[in-house]
C-alpha positions, 0 to 999 in steps of 0.5 A, a space after each residue: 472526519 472521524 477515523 475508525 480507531 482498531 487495536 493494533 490486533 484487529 487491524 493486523 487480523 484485518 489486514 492478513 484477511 484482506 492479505 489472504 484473499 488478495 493472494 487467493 484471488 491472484 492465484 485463481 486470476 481474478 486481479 481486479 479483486 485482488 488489488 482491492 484487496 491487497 490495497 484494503 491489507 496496504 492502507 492497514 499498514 500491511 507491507 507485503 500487500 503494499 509491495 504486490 499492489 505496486 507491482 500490479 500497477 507496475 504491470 498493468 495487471 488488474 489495474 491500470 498501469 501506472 508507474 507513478 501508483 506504482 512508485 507511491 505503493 512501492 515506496 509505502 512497502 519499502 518504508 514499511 519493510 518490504 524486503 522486495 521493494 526496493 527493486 520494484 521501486 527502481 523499475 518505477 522510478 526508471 518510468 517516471 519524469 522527476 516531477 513525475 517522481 516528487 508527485 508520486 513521492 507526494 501521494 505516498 506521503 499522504 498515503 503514510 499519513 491516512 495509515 499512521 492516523 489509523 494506528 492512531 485513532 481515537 485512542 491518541 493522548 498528547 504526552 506533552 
């Protein structure tokens, strides 16, 4: 699989675009495409769209509602700074078994990773 290889300023541009108009489609109630969005901005590594996509999931909104997606992106956006998130993520967590939870934990474990391989790309040189 090739990885699409940004600088990190064209991905911070991509994301904000991508930030920007999740925000702009939410405002005018049009949540199918804002959590599109908000999930093209999360997987660039944009925390604050990580932290809206998983309460859209939390509540159903535009999405299916989904404790368990909403534990993966919640934990994303907390890992990634969201100041927020950790609030959110309690409510989900409240919803989900505990295997439920280490599923969910899982997904957003392989979630990190595609975001880390971005930041990555083909510019990566082994120091070693």
């Amino acid at each position: 699989m090739t990885v699409k290889s940004w600088s990190t300023a064209e991905r911070e541009r991509l994301a904000n675009a991508h930030f920007v108009q999740a925000s702009r489609d939410a405002k005018a109630a049009n949540l199918l495409s804002a959590a599109r969005h908000f999930r093209r901005a999360a997987l660039l590594g944009h925390a604050r769209s990580m932290y809206y996509l998983g309460v859209q999931f939390l509540q159903g909104k535009g999405v299916p509602k989904s404790a368990y997606h909403a534990f993966c992106w919640l934990t994303l956006a907390q890992i990634f700074g969201d100041q927020q998130a950790a609030t959110a993520l309690q409510r989900a967590s409240q919803a989900l078994t505990s295997r439920e939870e280490l599923l969910a934990s899982r997904l957003a474990a392989d979630r990190f990773e595609q975001i880390c391989d971005l930041e990555l790309g083909d510019a990566f040189q082994d120091q070693s």
